[in-house]
N, C-alpha and C positions, 0 to 999 in steps of 0.2 A: 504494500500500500504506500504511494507518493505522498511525502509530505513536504513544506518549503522548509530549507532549514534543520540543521541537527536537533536543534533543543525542539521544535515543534514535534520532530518523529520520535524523539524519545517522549514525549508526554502522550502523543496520541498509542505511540505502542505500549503503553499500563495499561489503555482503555478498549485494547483486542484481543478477543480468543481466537484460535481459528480449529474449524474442524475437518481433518484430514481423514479421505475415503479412498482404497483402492480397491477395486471389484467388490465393492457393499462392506466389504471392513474396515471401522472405523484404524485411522493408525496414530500410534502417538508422534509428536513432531516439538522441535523445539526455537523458538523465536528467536532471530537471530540479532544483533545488532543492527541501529541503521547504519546505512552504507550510503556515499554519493550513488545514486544512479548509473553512472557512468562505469561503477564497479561491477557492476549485479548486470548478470546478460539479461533482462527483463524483456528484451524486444522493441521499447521504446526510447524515444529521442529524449530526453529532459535536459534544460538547462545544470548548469554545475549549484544550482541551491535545491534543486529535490534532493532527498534521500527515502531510501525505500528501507523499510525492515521486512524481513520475509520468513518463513518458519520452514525447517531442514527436517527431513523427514529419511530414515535409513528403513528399505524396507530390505527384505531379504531377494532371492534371485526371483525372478518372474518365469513364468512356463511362456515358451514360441508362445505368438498369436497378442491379440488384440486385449487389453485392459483398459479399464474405464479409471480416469482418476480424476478426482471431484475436491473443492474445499470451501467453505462456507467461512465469511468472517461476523465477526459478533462483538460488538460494542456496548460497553458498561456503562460510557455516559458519550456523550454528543462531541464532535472532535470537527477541526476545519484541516481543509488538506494546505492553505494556507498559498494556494494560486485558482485562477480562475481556470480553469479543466477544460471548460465549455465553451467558451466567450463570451458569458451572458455578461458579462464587467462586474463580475461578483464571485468571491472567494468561494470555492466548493467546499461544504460542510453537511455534516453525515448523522443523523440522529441515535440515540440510542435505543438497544430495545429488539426490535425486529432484525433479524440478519438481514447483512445484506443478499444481494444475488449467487449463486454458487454459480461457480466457474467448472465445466467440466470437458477433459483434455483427452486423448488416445494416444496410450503407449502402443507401440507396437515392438514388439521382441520377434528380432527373427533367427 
């Protein structure tokens, strides 16, 4: 999750859980420090003031073929990612409560 700023992504990551799924079981995962962007292969372009914390998950070896891997974040109190994401000309901030959207990927093992 992009935040502007070290000190903003370390406040907003006290107020994140995340829950890590591969092929329907849950896996435990642990939160990493934030990092400039620029460190973390994330896939996107950010300026040098995002940083991202992200959670590392060790699972064991996978079977050939296709796996489904899913993680949902979940916020304790209301957090701003402290740039405007959109363009609306208004900082993006994220309430608490309700997960956000789950994000789900395919491994494929060949």
């Amino acid at each position: 999750m992009p935040s502007r700023g070290l000190e903003l992504a370390q406040t907003n990551a006290k107020a994140v859980t995340v829950r890590l799924v591969i092929d329907g079981q849950v896996v435990s995962g642990t939160q990493q420090p934030p990092a400039p962007a620029a460190a973390i292969p994330c896939g996107g372009k950010y300026n040098a003031e995002i940083y991202w914390f992200a959670y590392k998950a060790l699972v064991g070896p996978l079977s050939v073929g296709q796996h489904t891997a899913e993680y949902t974040y979940f916020l304790s109190q209301p957090i701003t990612l402290g740039f405007d994401a959109n363009g609306d000309g208004v900082n993006e901030s994220l309430g608490a409560g309700a997960p956000l959207p789950t994000e789900r990927y395919t491994i494929v093992v060949k």
